[in-house]
C-alpha positions in Angstrom: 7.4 -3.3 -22.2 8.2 -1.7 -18.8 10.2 -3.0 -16.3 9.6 -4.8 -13.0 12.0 -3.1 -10.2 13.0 -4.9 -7.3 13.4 -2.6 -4.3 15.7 -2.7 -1.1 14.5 -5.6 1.1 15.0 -8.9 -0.7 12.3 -9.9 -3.0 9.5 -9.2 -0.3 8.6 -5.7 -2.2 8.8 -4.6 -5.2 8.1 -1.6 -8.1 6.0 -3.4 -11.0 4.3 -0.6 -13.1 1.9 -3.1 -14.4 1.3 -3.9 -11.2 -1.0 -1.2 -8.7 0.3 1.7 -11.6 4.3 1.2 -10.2 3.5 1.5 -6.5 5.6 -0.4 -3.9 3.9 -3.8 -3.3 4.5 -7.3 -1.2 5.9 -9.3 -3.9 3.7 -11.6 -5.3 0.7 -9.7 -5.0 -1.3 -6.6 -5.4 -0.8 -5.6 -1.4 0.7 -2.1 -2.2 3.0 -0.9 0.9 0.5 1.8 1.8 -2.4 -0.4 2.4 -0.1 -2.5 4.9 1.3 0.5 6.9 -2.4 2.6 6.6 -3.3 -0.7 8.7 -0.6 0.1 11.0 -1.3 3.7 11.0 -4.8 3.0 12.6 -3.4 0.8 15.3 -3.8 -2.6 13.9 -1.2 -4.7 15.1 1.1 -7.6 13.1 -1.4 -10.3 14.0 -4.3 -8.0 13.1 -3.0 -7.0 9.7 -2.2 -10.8 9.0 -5.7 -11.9 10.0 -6.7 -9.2 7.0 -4.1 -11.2 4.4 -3.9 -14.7 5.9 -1.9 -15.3 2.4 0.6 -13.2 3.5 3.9 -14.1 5.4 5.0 -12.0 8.5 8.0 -11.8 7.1 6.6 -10.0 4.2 4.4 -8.0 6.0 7.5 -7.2 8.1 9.2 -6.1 4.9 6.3 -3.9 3.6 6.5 -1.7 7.0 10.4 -1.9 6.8 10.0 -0.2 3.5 7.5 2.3 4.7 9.7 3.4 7.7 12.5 3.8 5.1 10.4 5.7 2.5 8.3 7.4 4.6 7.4 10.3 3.6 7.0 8.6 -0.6 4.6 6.5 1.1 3.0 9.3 3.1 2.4 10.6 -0.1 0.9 7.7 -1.5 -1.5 6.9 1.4 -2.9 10.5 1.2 -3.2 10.5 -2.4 -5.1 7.3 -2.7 -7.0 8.5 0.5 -8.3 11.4 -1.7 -9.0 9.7 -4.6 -11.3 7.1 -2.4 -12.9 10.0 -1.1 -13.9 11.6 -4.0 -15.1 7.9 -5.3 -17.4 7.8 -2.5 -18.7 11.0 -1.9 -22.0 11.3 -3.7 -21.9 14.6 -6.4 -24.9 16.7 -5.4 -26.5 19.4 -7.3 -27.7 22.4 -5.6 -30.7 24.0 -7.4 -31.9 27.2 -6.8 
């Protein structure tokens, strides 16, 4: 069985790799890091992000952008990744006949 991984921070986030395939999440849930700091990326502030997770603590969401300044560029990574791979979910495959 794999094992959970607590990261720096306290218990607020943490490395599960049944959990959002081993990405850094708030603890407790399936809010991976990058989803919190995207939010914050696109100018949403700590209220604003909150409003989106109402189940969420500031001081985990605190913790979550902690992390993300600390791991930056790992989490860089992740947001453009998973940015792609949305993309590609969305974007309608279109044949071209000729």
């Amino acid at each position: 069985m794999a094992q959970r991984t607590v990261l720096r921070l306290g218990q607020h986030v943490v490395s599960d790799p049944e959990i959002c395939g081993g990405s850094p999440t708030v603890a407790g849930t399936r809010v991976p890091v990058r989803v919190i700091s995207g939010w914050w990326k696109a100018g949403m502030t700590l209220d604003e992000i909150m409003d989106g997770y109402p189940h969420l603590k500031p001081e985990q969401v605190t913790a979550a952008l902690t992390y993300y300044f600390e791991n930056r560029e790992e989490i860089e990574r992740e947001i453009e990744a998973n940015s792609e791979a949305q993309w590609r979910r969305l974007t309608p495959v279109v044949e071209v006949v000729a």
